[in-house]
C-alpha positions in Angstrom: -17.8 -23.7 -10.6 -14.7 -22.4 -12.9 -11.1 -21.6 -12.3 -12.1 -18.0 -11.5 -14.9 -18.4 -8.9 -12.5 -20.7 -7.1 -9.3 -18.4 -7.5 -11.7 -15.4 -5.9 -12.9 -17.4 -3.0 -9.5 -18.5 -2.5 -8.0 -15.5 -2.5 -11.1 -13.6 -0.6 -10.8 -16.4 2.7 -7.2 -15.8 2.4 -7.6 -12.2 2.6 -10.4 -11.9 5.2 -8.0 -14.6 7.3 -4.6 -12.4 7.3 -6.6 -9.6 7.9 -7.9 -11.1 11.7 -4.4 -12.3 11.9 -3.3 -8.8 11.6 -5.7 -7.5 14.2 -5.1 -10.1 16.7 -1.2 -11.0 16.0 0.6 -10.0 19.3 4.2 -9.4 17.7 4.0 -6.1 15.7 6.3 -7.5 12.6 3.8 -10.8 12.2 1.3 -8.4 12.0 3.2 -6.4 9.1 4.0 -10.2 7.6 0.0 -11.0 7.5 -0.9 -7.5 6.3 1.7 -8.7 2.9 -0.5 -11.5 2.6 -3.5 -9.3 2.5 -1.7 -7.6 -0.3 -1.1 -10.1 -2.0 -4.7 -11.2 -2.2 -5.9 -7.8 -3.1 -3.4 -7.9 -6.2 -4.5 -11.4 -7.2 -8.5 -10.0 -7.6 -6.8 -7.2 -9.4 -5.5 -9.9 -11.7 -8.7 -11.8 -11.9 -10.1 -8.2 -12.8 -8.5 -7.8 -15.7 -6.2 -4.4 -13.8 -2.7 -5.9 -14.1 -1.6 -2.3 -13.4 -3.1 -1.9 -10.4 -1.6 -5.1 -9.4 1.6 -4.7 -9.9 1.2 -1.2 -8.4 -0.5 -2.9 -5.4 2.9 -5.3 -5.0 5.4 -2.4 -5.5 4.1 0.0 -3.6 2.3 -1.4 -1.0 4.2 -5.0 0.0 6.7 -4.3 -1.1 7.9 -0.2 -0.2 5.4 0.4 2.5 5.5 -2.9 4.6 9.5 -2.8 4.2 9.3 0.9 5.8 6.6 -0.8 8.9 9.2 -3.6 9.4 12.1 -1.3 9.7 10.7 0.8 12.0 9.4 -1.7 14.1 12.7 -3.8 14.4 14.3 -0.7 15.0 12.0 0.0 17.9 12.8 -1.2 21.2 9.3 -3.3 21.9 10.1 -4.7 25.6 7.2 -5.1 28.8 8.9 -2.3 30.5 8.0 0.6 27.4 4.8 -1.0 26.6 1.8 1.2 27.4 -0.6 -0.3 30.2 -4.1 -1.6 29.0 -6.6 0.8 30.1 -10.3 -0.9 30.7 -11.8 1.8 29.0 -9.9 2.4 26.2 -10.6 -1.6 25.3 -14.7 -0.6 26.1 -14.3 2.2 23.6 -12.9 0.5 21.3 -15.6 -2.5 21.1 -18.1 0.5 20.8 -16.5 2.1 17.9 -15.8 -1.3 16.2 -19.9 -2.2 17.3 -20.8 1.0 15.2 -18.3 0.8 12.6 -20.5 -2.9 11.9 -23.8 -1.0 12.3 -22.9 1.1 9.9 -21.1 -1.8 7.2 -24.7 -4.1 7.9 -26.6 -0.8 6.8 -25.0 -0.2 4.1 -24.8 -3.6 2.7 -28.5 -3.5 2.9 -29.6 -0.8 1.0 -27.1 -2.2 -1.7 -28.6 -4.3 -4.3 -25.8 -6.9 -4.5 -27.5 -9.0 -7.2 -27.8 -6.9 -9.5 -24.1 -6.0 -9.8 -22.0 -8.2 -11.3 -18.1 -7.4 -12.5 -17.1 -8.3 -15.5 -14.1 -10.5 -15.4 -11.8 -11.0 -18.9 -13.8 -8.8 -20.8 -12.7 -5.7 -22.4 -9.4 -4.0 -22.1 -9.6 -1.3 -19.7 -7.0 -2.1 -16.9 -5.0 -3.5 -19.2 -1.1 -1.7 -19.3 -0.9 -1.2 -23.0 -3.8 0.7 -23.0 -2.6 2.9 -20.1 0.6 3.4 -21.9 -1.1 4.6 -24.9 -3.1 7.1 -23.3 -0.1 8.4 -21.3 2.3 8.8 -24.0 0.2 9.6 -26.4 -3.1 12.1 -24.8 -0.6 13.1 -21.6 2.8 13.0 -23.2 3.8 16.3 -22.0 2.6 16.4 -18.1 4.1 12.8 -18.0 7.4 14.5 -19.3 7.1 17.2 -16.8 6.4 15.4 -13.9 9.9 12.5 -15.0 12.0 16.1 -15.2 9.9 17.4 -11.5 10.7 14.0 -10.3 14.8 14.1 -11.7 15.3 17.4 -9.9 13.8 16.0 -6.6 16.0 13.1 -6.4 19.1 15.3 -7.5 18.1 17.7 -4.6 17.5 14.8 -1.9 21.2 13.6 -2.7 22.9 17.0 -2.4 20.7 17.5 1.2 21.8 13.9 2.3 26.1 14.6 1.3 27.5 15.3 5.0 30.3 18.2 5.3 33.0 16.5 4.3 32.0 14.7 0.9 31.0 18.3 0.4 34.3 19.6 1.0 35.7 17.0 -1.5 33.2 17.8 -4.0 34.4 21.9 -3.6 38.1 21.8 -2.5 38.4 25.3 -2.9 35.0 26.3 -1.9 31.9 26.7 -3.8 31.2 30.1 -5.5 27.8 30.4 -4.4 27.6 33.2 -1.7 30.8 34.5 -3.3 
């Protein structure tokens, strides 16, 4: 067995493991916490892959910007007893009947898939690599990529003149703005 095989079975039980400990964590921020492991993992088989774009992309975007925005908004909540909805029996029943069928359907498609026959390639080729995207982008999309950095340029100019309150807008114009004049 090589260095690869072990490095996906490592990070595949370490995966499948945060994942349950995301289900079943009790406190709402560990569950966010284990959810950045399962990120993690997923980004290291993007590695073994051969996609280092997709997992850096998977690290930026996901543990990092996304869980970032779940733990802010849970600290922020106020998670006590008394606002805590109560457990309804049949909410729980439903829920072990969806998740029942949910594996019904997983078993029968795992099935009719001929698992054998598919194998990835790992450190062959170079089609995840980031060079190569580059070179497509600025070189077959040049001029949608520019479009898009001037699209994005204008957005963020336009969120910071939303987000100025009144009076850094009064500095900014000290003798009004000559807009509606």
């Amino acid at each position: 067995m090589g260095i690869t095989q072990v490095l996906f079975w490592f990070l595949s039980i370490m995966a499948i493991l945060a994942a349950i400990l995301v289900v079943i964590s009790k406190n709402p921020v560990h569950s966010v916490l284990w959810l950045i492991v399962v990120f993690v993992a997923i980004s290291g088989h993007y590695i073994l892959l051969d996609a280092q774009f997709l997992a850096i992309v998977n690290l930026i975007v996901y543990a990092g910007a996304i869980m970032v925005l779940f733990l802010f908004v849970f600290m922020l909540m106020n998670l006590n007893a008394e606002t805590e909805p109560q457990k309804n029996r049949w909410l729980k029943i439903a829920g072990v009947v969806t998740g029942g069928a949910l594996l019904l359907v997983l078993v029968a498609a795992l099935k009719k898939a001929d698992l054998k026959a598919q194998i990835a390639e790992m450190n062959k080729g170079d089609i995840g690599l980031i060079h190569n995207l580059g070179v497509t982008l600025f070189h077959d999309y040049v001029v949608p990529f520019e479009i898009s950095s001037v699209l994005f340029l204008s957005a963020m100019v336009g969120v910071v003149v939303i987000g100025r309150n009144e009076r850094e807008q009064k500095d900014m114009w000290p003798h009004g703005n000559n807009y509606g004049a």
